[in-house]
SEFI-29412 format. One record per residue (C-alpha): residue number from 1; x, y, z. Coordinates in steps of 0.5 Angstrom, whole numbers, plus 500, padded with zeros to 3 digits. Example, Ala and Ser with C-alpha at 12.3 -4.5 7.8 and 13.67 -1.06 7.14 Angstrom:
 resi   x   y   z
    1 525 491 516
    2 527 498 514
***
This chain:
 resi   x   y   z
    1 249 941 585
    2 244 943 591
    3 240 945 584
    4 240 938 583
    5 239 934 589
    6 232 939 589
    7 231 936 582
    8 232 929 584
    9 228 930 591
   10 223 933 587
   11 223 927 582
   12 223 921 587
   13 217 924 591
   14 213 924 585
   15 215 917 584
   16 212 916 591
   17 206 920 591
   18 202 915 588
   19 204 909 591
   20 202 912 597
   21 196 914 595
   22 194 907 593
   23 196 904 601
   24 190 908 603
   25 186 907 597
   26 182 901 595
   27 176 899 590
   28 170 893 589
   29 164 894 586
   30 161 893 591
   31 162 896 599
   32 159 893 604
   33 160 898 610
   34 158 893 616
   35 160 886 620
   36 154 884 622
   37 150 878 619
   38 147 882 614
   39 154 884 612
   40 157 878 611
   41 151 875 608
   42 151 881 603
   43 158 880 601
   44 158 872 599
   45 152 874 595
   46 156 879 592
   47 161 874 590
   48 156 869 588
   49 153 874 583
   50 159 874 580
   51 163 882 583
   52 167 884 587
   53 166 885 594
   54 170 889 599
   55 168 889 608
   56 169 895 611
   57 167 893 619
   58 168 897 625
   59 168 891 629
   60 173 885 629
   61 168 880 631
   62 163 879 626
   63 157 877 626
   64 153 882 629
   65 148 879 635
   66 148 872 632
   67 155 871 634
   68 155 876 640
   69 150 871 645
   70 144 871 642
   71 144 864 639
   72 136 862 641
   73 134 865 635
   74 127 869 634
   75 125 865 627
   76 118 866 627
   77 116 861 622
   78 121 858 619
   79 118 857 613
   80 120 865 611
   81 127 863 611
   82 131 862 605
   83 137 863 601
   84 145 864 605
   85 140 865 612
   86 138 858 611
   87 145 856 609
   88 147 859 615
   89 143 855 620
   90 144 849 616
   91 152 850 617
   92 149 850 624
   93 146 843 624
   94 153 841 620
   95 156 843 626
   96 153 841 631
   97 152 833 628
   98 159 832 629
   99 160 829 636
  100 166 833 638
  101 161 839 638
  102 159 835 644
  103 164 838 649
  104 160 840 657
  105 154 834 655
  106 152 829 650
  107 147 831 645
  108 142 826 647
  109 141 831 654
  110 140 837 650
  111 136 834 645
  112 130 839 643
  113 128 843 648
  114 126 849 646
  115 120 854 648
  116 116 853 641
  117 123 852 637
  118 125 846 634
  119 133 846 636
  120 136 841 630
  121 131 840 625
  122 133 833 622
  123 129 833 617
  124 130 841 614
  125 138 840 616
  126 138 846 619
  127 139 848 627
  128 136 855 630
  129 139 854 638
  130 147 854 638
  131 153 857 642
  132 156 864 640
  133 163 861 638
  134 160 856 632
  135 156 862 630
  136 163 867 628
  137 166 860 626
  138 160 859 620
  139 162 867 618
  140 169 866 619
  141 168 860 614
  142 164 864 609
  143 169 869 609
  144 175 864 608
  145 171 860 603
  146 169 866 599
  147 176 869 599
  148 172 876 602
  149 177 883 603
  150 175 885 609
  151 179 891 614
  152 176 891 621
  153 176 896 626
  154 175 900 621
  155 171 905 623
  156 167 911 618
  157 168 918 618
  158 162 920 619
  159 164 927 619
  160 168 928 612
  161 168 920 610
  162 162 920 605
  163 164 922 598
  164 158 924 594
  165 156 926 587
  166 150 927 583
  167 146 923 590
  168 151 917 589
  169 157 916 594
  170 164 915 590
  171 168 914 595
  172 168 913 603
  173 174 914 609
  174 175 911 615
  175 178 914 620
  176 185 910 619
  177 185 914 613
  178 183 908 608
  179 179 909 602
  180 174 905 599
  181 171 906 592
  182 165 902 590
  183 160 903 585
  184 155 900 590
  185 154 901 597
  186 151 898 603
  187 150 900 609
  188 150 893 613
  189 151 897 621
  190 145 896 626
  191 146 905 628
  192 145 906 619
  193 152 911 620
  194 153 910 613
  195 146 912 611
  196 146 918 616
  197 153 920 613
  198 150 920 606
  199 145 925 608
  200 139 919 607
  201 132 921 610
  202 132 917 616
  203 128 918 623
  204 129 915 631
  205 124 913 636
  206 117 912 636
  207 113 915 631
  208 105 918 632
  209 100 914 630
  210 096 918 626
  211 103 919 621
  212 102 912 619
  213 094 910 621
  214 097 905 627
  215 095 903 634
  216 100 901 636
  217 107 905 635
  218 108 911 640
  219 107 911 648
  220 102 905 650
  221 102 907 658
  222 097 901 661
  223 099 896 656
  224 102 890 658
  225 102 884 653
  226 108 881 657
  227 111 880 663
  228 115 885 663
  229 111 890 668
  230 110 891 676
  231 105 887 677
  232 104 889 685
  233 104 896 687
  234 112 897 688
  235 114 904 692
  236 118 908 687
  237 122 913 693
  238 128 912 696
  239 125 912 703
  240 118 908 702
  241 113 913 702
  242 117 920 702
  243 116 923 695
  244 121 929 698
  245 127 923 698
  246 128 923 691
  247 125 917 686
  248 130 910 686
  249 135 909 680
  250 133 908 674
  251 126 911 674
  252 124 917 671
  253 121 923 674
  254 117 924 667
  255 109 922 665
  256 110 917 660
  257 106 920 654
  258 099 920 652
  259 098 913 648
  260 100 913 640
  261 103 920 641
  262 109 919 639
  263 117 921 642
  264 125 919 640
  265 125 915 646
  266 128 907 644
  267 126 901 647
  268 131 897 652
  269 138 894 650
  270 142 889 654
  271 148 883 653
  272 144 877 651
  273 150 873 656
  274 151 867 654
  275 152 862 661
  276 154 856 663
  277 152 852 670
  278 159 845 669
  279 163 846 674
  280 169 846 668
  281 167 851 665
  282 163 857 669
  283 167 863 671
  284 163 866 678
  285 159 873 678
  286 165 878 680
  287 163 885 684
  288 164 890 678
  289 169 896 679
  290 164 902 683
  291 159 897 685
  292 153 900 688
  293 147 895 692
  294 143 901 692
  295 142 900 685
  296 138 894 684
  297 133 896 691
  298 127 896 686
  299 128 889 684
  300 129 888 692
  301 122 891 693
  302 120 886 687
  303 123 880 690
  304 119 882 697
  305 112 883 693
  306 113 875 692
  307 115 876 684
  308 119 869 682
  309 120 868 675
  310 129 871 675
  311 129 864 672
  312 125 864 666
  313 130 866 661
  314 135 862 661
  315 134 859 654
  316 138 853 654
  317 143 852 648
  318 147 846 647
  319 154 845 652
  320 151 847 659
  321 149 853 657
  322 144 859 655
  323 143 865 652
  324 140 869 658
  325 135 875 655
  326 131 881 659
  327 125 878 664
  328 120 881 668
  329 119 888 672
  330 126 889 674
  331 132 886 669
  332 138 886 664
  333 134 891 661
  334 137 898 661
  335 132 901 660
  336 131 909 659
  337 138 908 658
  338 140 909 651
  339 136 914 648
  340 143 918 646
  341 146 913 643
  342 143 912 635
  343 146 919 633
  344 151 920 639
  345 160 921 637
  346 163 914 637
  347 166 916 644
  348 159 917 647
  349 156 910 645
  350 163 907 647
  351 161 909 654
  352 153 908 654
  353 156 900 652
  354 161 901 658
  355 154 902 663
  356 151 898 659
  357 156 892 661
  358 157 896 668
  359 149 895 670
  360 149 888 668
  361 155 885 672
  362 152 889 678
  363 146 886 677
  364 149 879 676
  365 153 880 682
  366 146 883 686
  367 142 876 685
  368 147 872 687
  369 150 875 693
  370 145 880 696
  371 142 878 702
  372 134 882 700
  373 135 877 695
  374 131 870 696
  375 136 865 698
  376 134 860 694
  377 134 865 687
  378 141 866 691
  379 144 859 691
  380 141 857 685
  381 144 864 682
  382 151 861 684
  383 150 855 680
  384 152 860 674
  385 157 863 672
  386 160 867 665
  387 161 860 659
  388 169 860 660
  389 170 858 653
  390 166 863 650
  391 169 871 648
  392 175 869 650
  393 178 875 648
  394 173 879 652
  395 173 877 659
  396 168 872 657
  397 163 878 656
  398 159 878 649
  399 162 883 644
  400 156 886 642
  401 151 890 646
  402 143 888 643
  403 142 894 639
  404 135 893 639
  405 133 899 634
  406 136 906 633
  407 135 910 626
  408 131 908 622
  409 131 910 614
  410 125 914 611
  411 125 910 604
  412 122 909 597
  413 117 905 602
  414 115 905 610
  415 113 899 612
  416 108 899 617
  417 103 895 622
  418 099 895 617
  419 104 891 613
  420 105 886 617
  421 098 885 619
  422 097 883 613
  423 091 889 612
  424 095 892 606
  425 098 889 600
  426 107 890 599
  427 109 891 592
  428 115 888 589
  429 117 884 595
  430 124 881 597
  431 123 878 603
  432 118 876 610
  433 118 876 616
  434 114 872 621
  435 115 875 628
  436 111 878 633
  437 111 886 633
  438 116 886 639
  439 118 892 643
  440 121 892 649
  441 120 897 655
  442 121 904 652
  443 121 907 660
  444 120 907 667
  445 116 913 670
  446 112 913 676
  447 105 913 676
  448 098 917 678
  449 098 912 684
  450 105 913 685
  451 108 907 684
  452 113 904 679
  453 110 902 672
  454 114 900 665
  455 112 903 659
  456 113 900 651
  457 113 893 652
  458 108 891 646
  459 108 885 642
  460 103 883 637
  461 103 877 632
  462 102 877 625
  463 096 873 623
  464 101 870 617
  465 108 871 615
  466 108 878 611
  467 112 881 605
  468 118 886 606
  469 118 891 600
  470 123 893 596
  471 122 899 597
  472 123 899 605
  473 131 897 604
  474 133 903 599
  475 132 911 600
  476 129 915 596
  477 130 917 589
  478 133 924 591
  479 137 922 597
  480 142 917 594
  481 142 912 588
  482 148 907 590
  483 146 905 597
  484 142 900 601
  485 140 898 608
  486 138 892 609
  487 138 893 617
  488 136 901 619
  489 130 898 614
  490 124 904 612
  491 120 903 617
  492 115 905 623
  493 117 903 629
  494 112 898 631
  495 114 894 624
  496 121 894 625
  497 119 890 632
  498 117 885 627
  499 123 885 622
  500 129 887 627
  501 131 879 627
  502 137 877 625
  503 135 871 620
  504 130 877 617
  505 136 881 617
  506 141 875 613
  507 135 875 608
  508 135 882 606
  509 143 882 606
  510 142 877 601
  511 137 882 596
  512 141 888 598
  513 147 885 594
  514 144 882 590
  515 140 887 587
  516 146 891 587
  517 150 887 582
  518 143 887 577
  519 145 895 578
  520 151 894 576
  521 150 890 571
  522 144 895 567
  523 148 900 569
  524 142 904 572
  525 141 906 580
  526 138 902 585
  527 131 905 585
  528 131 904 577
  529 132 897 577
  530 126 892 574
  531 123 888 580
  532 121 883 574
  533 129 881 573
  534 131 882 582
  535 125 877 583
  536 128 872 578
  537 134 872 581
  538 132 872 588
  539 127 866 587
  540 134 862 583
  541 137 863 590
  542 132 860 593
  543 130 866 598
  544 122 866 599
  545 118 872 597
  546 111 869 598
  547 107 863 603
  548 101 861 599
***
């Protein structure tokens, strides 16, 4: 009898196994391992290429910075944007023509104000400046629209998740023990854990520019192309005058580096805040938990130079509120502070957000209530206060930290400066770009003189829009034949101050998938496949590869 009853065990178990099995474990042509606007964007293409998609995100709410604040969007020149990017802004312009989009104020008082953009565009049917929350809804339609599987806060194993054979990914594994199977993966992410994982050549920080002929990568002391940079003579110690007193918070007592030589230091991040100034829907700046004043003495001693410019980047956005970035000597900018976070454990980039979030709600508390601070900046700064109706969820902070660049993939080809500027042709296009070649401050050091100074802050322009290769979103041949990054593109870092846009970045979503679903199709690896036909594809879809 007990012989029997181990037989019937043995035999129900087996039943089982694969049923179980099959709850962790699923399958789509296409894995796009991401939730940012790249990720959404790459998933609807794969579906209206006729595939099958499935999302794997790590984050809940989706759509990347698009969604998380920054909706004063860096578009550049506009005509370079086309395809699901351009939809994208023309839902926007879709939601925003609706009179009860018009909640805090009416839309003729909002007009189209904008430093040098147009916020709706009547004649090309898109907007370019809108609220975080109408951002996520346009991806959350997407994503019911075109019926996309998506598992979120689902987050890759880096250590043992990546599957591979024969320099193609088979399988990857999250940390919840779910696998997803593809025969195409995109690495959608803005950290490229997914490319990191798969042992795909990739670098962090700032090349020399002998590597790639450049002049601007690399350290640029005593270059200063914005307003980002002390521009008195501010004392560094903590006792002014006294070296023996020990340098203020946040400088370091490092030299900056000799020009173009090159480091693994990475420009700034920040919360792109979204704010409101009504009344009804403004949440006042709370002193954070461990709020220490003596943190933001530097900017008490930029205040006493004179500097009056707190103000100038409060871009407004429609409903009473902005998308408030980075300005001046002494801001939202964390600088130095997040070196370790492009290839730090998930645990440590958790508590570099947390800082990050921690020395930005000090600072909001500092200018609105210390007494260093300019009384008319103080009372002006107690006119806002958090947007009540946006991140909800989230004590109305902003879900995503600007993660302005960490690793970078070492592809077929590297775009450069030389790209950019138009100075060397680019085979086998699938996007532009027109951006400034846009670095924040990379580090606060202390000059010869002794005195405070920034250094990293470069922004030159393109003379014309420029083409982004083919070659800058998949890896080399030896490194692995199923995966495309269209985010940790292949390029210097200089260059990717340009590409790092999020419409730039939907562009290149779409091609990554699109090309893809043409692997797929000829049954060969992403770097085999014939531009010839990926350029065909792309232009029926509108995407824009060439401005005469």
């Amino acid at each position: 009898m007990r012989n029997n009853r181990s037989l019937v065990f043995v035999i129900v178990l087996l039943i089982l196994l694969p049923s179980c099995r099959k709850k962790g474990d699923f399958s789509a042509d296409v894995i796009v391992y991401g939730g940012t606007s790249a990720a959404v964007i790459a998933a609807v293409e794969v579906v209206q290429s006729g595939k099958s998609v499935i999302v794997v995100s790590p984050d809940t709410h989706l759509g990347g910075l698009s969604s998380g604040g920054l909706g004063f969007s860096d578009t550049g020149n506009k005509s370079t944007i086309g395809g699901l990017s351009r939809d994208f802004y023309h839902r926007v312009w879709q939601h925003y023509n609706d009179s009860a989009a018009w909640k805090w104020q009416k839309q003729s008082e909002y007009g189209n104000k904008g430093q040098g953009t147009v916020a709706m565009d009547g004649e090309n049917r898109t907007m370019w400046i809108f609220e975080p929350h109408v951002a996520e809804k346009v991806f959350e339609d997407y994503i019911r629209e075109f019926n996309i599987p998506i598992y979120r806060d689902e987050w890759l194993d880096r250590e043992n998740g990546v599957v591979t054979k024969d320099e193609r990914i088979t399988s990857i594994t999250t940390l919840s023990g779910k696998t997803f199977r593809g025969e195409m993966f995109i690495d959608a992410t803005y950290e490229g854990d997914l490319m990191a994982s798969a042992d795909v050549d990739y670098t962090v920080g700032r090349e020399d520019c002998s590597l790639y002929n450049e002049s601007w990568n690399g350290a640029q002391p005593d270059v200063f192309h914005h307003a980002h940079y002390f521009k008195s003579d501010i004392d560094p110690y903590i006792v002014p005058g006294d070296s023996q007193s020990g340098l203020l918070p946040y400088i370091s007592s490092e030299a900056p580096g000799a020009k173009c030589s090159g480091d693994s230091k990475i420009q700034a991040y920040c919360f792109r805040l979204c704010m409101s100034n009504h009344p009804g829907n403004r949440v006042p700046f709370e002193k954070p938990e461990g709020y220490d004043p003596a943190n933001y003495e530097l900017l008490a001693r930029v205040f006493e130079s004179g500097w009056n410019e707190w103000f100038r980047k409060f871009d407004l956005i429609p409903n009473r509120k902005t998308d408030t970035n980075n300005h001046g000597p002494f801001s939202s900018d964390f600088i130095g502070m997040n070196y370790d976070y492009p290839e730090a454990s998930y645990e440590r980039r958790k508590e570099i957000v947390k800082e990050h979030e921690k020395y930005q709600k000090g600072l909001l508390y500092f200018v609105s209530n210390d007494s260093r601070v300019p009384e008319d900046v103080r009372n002006r700064m107690k006119e806002w206060g958090l947007a009540k109706d946006e991140f909800t969820d989230n004590g109305n902070w902003p879900h995503q930290l600007y993660i302005r660049e960490a690793r970078r993939m070492v592809g077929m080809y590297v775009t450069t400066e030389k790209e950019v500027l138009g100075e060397v042709s680019v085979p086998d296009p699938v996007g532009m770009g027109s951006y400034t070649m846009d670095s924040h401050n990379v580090q606060r050091y202390v000059t010869r003189e002794g005195f405070v100074q920034n250094e990293g802050d470069i922004g030159v322009p393109p003379k014309r829009p420029y083409q982004i290769s083919y070659g800058s979103i998949v890896s080399k041949v030896d490194d692995c034949k199923n995966l495309l990054v269209p985010v940790c593109v292949s390029s210097s870092h200089i260059a990717f101050g340009s590409i790092r846009m999020e419409p730039v970045f939907m562009i290149l979503g779409q091609s990554a998938a699109a090309a893809a679903c043409l692997a797929i199709d000829d049954k060969k690896s992403v770097q085999e496949i014939h531009y010839t036909q990926l350029n065909e594809i792309l232009l029926s879809k509108k995407q824009i590869l060439e401005i005469e």
